[in-house]
C-alpha positions as CSV (number, residue, x, y, z in Angstrom):
1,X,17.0,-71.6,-38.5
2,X,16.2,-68.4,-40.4
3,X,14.5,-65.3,-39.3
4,X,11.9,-66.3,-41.2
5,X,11.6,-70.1,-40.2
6,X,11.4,-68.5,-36.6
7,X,8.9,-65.8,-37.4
8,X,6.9,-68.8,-39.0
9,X,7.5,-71.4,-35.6
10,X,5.7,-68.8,-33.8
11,X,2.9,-67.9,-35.8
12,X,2.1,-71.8,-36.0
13,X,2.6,-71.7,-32.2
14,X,0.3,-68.4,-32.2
15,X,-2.6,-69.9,-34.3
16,X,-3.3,-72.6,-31.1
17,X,-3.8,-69.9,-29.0
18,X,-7.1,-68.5,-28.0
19,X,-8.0,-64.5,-29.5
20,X,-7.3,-63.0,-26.0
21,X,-4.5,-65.1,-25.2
22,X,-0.7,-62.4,-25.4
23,X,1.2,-63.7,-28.3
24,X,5.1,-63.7,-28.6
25,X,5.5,-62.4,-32.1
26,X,3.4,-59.4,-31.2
27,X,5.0,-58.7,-28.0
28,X,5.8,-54.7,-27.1
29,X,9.7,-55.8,-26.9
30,X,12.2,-54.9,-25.1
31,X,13.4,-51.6,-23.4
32,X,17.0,-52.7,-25.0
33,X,16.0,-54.0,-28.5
34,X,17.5,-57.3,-29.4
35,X,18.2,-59.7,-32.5
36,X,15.2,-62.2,-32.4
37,X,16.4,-65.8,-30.7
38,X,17.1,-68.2,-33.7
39,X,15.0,-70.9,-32.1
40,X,13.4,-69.7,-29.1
41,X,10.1,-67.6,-28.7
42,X,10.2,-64.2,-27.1
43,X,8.8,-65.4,-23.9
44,X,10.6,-68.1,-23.7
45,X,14.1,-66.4,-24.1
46,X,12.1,-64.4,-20.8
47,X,11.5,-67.6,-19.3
48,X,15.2,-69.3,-19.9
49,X,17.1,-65.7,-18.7
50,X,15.4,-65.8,-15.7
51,X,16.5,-69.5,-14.9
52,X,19.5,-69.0,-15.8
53,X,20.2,-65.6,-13.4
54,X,22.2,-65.6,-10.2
55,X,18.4,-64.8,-8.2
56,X,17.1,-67.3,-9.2
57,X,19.8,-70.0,-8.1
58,X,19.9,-67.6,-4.6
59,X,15.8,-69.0,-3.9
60,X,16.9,-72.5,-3.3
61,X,18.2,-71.1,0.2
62,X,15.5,-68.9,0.8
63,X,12.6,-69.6,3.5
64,X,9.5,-70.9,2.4
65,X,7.9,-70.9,5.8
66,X,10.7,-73.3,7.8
67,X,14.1,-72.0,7.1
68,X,16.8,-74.6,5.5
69,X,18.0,-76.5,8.0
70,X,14.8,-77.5,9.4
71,X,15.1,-80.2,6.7
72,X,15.6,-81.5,3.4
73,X,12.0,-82.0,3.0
74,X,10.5,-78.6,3.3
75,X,10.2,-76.2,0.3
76,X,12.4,-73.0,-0.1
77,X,11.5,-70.3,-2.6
78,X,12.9,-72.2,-5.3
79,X,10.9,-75.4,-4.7
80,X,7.8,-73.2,-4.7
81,X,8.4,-70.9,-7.5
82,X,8.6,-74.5,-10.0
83,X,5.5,-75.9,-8.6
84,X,4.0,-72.2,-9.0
85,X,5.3,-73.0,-12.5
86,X,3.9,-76.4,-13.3
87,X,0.4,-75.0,-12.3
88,X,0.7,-71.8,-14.3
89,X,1.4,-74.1,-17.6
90,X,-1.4,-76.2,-16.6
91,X,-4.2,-73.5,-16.2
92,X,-2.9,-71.9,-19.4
93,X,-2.6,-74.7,-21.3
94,X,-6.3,-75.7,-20.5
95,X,-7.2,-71.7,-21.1
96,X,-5.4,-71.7,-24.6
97,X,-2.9,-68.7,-23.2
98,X,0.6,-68.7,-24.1
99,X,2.1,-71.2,-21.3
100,X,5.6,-69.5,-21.9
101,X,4.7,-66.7,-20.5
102,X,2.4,-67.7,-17.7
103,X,5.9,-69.8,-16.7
104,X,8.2,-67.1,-17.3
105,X,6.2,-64.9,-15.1
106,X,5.4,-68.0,-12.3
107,X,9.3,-68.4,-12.3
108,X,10.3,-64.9,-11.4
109,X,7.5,-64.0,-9.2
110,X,9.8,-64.2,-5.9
111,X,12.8,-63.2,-7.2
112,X,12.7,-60.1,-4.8
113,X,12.1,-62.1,-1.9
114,X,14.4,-61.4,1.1
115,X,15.7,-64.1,3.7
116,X,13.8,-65.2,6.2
117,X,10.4,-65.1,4.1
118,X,7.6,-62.8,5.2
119,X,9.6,-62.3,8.4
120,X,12.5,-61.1,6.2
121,X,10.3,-58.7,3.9
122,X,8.4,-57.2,7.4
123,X,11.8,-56.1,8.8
124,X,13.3,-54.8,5.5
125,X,9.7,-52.9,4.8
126,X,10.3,-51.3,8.6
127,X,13.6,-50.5,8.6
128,X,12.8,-48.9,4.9
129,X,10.3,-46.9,6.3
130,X,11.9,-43.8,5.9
131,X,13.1,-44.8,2.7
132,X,9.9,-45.8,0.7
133,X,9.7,-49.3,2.2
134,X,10.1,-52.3,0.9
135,X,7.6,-54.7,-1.5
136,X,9.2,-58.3,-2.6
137,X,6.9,-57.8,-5.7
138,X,8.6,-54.4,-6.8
139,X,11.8,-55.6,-6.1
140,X,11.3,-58.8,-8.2
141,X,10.9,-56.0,-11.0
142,X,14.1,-54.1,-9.6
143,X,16.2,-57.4,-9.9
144,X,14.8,-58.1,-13.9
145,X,15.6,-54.9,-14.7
146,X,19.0,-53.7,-13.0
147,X,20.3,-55.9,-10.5
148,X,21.4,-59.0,-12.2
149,X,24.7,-57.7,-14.3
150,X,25.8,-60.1,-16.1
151,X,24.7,-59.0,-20.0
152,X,27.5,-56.8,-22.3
153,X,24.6,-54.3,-23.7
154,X,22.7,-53.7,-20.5
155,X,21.5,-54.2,-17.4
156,X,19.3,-56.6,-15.5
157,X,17.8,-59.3,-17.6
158,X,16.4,-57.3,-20.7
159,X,12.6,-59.1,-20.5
160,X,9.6,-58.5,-22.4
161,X,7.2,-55.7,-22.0
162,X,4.5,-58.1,-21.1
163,X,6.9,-60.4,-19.0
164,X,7.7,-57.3,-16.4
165,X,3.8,-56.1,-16.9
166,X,3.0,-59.3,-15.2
167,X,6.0,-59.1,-12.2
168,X,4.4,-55.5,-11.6
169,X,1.0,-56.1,-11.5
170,X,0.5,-59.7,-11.1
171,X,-1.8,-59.2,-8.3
172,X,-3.9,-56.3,-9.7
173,X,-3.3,-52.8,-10.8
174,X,-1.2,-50.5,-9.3
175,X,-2.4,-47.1,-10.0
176,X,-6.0,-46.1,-10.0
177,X,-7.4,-44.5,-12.6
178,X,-6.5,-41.0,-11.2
179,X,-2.9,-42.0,-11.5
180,X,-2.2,-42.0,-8.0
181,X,-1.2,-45.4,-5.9
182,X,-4.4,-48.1,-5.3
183,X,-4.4,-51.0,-3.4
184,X,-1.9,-51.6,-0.6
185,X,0.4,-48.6,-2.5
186,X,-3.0,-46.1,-1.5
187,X,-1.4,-45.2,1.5
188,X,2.5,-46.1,1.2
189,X,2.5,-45.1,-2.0
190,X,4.4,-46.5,-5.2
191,X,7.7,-48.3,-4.1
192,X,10.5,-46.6,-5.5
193,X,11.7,-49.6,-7.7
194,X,8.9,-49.8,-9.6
195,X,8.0,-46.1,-9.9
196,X,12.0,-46.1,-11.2
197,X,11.6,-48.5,-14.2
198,X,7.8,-47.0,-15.3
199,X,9.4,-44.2,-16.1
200,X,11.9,-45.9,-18.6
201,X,9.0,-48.0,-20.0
202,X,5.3,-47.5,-19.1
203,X,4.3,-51.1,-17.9
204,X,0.5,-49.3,-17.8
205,X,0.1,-49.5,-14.1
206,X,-3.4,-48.9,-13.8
207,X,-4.7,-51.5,-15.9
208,X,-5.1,-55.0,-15.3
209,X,-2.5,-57.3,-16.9
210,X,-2.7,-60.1,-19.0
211,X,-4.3,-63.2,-18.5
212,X,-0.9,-65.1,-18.5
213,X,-0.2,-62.7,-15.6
214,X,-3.2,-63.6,-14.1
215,X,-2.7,-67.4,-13.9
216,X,0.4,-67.5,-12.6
217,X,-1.0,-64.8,-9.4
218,X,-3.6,-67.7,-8.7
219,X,-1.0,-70.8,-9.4
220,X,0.7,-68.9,-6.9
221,X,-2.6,-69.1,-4.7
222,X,-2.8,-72.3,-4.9
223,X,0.9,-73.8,-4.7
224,X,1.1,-71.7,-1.1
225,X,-2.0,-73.3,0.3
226,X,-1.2,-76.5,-0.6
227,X,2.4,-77.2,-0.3
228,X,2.2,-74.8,3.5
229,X,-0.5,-77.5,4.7
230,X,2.1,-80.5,3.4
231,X,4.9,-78.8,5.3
232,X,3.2,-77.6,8.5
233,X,1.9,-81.4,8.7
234,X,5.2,-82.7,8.3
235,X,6.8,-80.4,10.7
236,X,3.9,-81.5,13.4
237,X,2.0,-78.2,13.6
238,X,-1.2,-79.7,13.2
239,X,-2.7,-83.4,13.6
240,X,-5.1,-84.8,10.8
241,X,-8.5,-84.2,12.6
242,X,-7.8,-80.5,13.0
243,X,-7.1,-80.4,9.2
244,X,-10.6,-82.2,8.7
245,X,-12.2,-79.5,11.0
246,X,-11.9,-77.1,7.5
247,X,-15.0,-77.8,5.0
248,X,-12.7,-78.1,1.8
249,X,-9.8,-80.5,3.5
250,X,-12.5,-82.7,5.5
251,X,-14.8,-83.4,2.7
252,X,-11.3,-84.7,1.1
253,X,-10.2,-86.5,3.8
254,X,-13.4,-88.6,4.4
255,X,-13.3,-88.9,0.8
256,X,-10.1,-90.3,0.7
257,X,-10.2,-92.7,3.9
258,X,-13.7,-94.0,2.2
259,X,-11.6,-95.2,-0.8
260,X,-8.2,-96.4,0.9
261,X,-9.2,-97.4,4.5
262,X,-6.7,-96.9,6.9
263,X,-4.3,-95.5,4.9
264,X,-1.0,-93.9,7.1
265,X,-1.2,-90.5,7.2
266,X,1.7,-89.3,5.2
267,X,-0.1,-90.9,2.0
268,X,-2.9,-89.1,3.5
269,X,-2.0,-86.0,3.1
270,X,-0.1,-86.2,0.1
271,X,-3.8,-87.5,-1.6
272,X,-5.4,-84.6,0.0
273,X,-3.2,-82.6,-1.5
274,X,-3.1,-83.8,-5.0
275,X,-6.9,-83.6,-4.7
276,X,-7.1,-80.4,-3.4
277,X,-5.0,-78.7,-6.3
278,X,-6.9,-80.4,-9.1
279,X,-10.2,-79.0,-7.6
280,X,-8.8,-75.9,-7.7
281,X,-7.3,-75.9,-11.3
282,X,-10.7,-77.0,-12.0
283,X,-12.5,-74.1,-10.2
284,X,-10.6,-71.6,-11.8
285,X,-10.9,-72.9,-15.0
286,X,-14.8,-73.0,-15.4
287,X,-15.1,-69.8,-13.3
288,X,-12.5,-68.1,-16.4
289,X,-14.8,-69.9,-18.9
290,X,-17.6,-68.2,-17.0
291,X,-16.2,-64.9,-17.2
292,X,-14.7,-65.1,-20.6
293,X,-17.5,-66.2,-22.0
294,X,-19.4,-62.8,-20.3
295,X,-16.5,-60.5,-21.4
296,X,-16.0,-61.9,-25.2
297,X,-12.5,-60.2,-25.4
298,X,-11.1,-59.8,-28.9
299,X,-7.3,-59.3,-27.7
300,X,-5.0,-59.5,-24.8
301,X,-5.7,-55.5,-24.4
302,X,-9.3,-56.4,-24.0
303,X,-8.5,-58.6,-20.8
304,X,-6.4,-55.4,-19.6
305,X,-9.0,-53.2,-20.0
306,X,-12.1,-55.6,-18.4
307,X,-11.7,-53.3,-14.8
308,X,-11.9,-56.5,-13.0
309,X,-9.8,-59.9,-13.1
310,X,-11.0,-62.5,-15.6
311,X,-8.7,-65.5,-14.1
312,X,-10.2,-66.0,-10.5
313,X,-11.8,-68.7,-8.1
314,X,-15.2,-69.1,-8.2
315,X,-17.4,-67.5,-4.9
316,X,-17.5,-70.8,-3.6
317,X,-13.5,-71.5,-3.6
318,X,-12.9,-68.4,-2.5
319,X,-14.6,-68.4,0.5
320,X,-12.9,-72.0,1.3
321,X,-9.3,-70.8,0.6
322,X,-10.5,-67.9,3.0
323,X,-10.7,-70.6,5.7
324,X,-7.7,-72.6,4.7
325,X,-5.9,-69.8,4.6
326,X,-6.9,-68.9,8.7
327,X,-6.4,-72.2,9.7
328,X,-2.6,-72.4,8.2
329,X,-2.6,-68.4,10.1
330,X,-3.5,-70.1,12.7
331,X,-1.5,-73.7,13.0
332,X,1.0,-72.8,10.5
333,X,2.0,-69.5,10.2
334,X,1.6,-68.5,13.7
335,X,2.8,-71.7,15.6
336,X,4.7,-70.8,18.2
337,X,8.0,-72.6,17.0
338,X,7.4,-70.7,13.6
339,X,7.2,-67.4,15.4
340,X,9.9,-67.6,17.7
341,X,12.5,-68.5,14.7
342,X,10.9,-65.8,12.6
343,X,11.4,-63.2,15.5
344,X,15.3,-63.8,15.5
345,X,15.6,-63.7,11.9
346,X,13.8,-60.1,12.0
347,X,16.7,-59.4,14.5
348,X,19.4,-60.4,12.2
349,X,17.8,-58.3,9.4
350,X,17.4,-55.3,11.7
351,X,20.8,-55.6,13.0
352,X,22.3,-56.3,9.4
353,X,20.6,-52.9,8.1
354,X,21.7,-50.8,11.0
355,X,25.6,-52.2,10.7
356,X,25.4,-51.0,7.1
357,X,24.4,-47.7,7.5
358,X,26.4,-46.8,10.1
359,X,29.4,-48.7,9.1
360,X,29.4,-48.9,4.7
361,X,33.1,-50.4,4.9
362,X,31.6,-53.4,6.5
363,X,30.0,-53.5,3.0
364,X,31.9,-55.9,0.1
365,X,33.9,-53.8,-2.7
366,X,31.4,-53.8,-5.2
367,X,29.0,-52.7,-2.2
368,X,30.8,-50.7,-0.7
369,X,31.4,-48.4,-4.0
370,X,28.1,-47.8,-5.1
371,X,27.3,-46.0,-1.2
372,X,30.4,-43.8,-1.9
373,X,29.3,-40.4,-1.5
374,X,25.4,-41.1,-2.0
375,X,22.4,-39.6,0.0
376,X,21.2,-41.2,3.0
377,X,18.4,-42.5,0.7
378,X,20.7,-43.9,-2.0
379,X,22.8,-45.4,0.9
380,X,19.7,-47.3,2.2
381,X,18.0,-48.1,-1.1
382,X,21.5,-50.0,-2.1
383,X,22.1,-51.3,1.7
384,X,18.5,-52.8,0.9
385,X,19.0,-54.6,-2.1
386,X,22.4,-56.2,-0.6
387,X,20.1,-57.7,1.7
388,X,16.9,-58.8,-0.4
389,X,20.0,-60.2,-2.5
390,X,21.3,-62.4,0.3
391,X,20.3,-66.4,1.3
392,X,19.2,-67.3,4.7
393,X,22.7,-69.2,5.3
394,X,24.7,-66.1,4.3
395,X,22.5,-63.9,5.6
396,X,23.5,-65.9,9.1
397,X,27.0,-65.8,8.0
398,X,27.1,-62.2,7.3
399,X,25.4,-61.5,11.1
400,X,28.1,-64.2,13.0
401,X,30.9,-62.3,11.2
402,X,29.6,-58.7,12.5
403,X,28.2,-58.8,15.6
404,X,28.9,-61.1,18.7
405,X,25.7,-63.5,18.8
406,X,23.9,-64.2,16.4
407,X,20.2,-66.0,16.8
408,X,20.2,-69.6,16.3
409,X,16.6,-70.0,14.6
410,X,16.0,-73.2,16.1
């Protein structure tokens, strides 16, 4: 395939696509320019890079909510960050954006997540505190853009402008408009991975991003709620009638027990679930109609620039995720099992951390190198990234080699 066979694959791929929706052959490129793929798009070059990095194999032994060898059945980062995916390329799709990017982004979303899950990110962020903390979401950007080494010409992964725009503000701008930190960053400030790369390449950190961006933040929405109330059922943290206490899942449930009477409860749940997301693929796909249709943009820039998100639930659904999301808090999240296996794996985090510092030969070679005569905060930003880098399994491994008991998370 020529240049311009692929220049013309694009622009046929390009003319499907609604006016607002980011287009591939106009992307903002790379910090390290590159020869065009001969048969891929740019974003999804983004989208097979990121599959094929050493992160993204790491998530399939990363905790969800219930670490690995809970069971086979539970979802680990890697489980989630596909079914974020699928959703992301079916909202798009229906929207008319570019479903390459909306993956690409969906895909790489958690690729700065720690062990241990929320757990795992709380401990780092704490132990961090002197150091700028810690933010999976910044870090995600931070393995992109440096940590994966595998390339001749550069470092990290070499992504698209609008690929890392959507990893850095997927959930909303950064910045405000006086430049300073907004949002959770107002009183942290900006984390130091993504301040770092902004100043190579300004990802425009007060602005909105795309609608592709978007999507994939509210996939992510919805994959979490659904797939934590499949899991937290099948681990037995909750029974069916305290799921149909919640408006949204009751109305389902008597909905589905009116069409399949006495159906086991497995099924059940798996029906309520199916339901459940298509309801709110739907919701957010009339409520972006709604708004679209209100903000007429004329570009992807336009959606940046709308000062408020144009992908979003409706009122109505996102008042009923609000309660979904307290009741998993509450059964979920919070169960007591849950808890106590999430307060050893801060311990082994903790523990790891402080073994690091003190002792840097503990450290693997390549490790161990890059703490060789660097300030404290050097020491501890690359101590950190060693373990955001690290699986659950090896992150156990790493604590029963150092230290004489480790937690069983059990």
């Amino acid at each position: 395939m020529t240049k311009t066979d692929q220049a013309g694959r694009e622009s046929q791929g390009a003319n499907s696509l609604a006016i607002y929706a980011s287009r591939a052959n106009a992307s903002r490129g790379r910090l390290h320019e590159e020869e065009p793929a001969r048969a891929r798009s740019q974003f999804q070059r983004d989208r097979d890079r990121i599959i094929h990095s050493t992160a993204f194999r790491r998530l399939n032994h990363k905790t969800q909510v219930f670490v690995y060898h809970e069971g086979d059945h539970y979802r680990s980062r890697l489980t989630h960050s596909i079914e974020v995916a699928q959703i992301a390329r079916s909202i798009a799709r229906t929207l008319a954006l570019d479903e390459d990017l909306a993956e690409a982004i969906a895909l790489a979303h958690d690729l700065g997540h720690p062990p241990f899950g929320h757990a795992g990110e709380r401990a780092l962020d704490a132990v961090m505190a002197g150091f700028g903390g810690f933010d999976h979401n910044a870090q995600s950007l931070r393995v992109v853009t440096a940590l994966e080494r595998k390339y001749a010409g550069f470092d990290g992964l070499n992504l698209t402008w609008e690929t890392l725009e959507g990893l850095a503000k997927h959930n909303g701008p950064v910045l405000g408009s006086d430049g300073e930190p907004a949002g959770k960053f107002a009183k942290t400030g900006m984390p130091r991975a993504l301040r770092a790369y902004n100043d190579m390449q300004d990802l425009e950190l007060s602005s909105f991003p795309g609608a592709e961006a978007q999507v994939a933040a509210l996939a992510d929405d919805i994959a979490y709620n659904n797939h934590d109330m499949d899991d937290g059922f099948r681990a037995g943290s909750y029974a069916i009638k305290d799921l149909g206490e919640v408006e949204l899942t009751g109305a389902i449930i008597a909905e589905v027990r009116g069409l399949y009477p006495g159906l086991e409860e497995p099924r059940l749940i798996y029906e309520v679930n199916r339901r459940l997301i298509t309801r709110m693929i739907e919701d957010v796909v009339r409520e972006a109609g709604t708004r679209l249709s209100a903000l007429a943009p004329a570009s992807a820039d336009d959606i940046r620039g709308a000062g408020a998100p144009v992908i979003s639930f409706s009122g109505d659904m996102d008042r009923a995720c609000d309660e979904l999301r307290f009741f998993l808090l509450s059964w979920v999240y919070r169960n007591d099992r849950v808890m106590g296996i999430m307060e050893g794996a801060r311990q082994i985090i903790c523990e790891l951390f402080s073994h690091y510092m003190a002792r840097p030969d503990a450290l693997p070679d390549n490790w161990r190198a890059r703490v060789e005569g660097v300030s404290e905060t050097e020491h501890a930003a690359q101590v950190c990234d060693f373990i955001a880098g690290m699986t659950d399994r090896y992150a156990m491994r790493e604590h029963r080699r150092l230290f004489d008991r480790t937690p069983e998370l059990r």
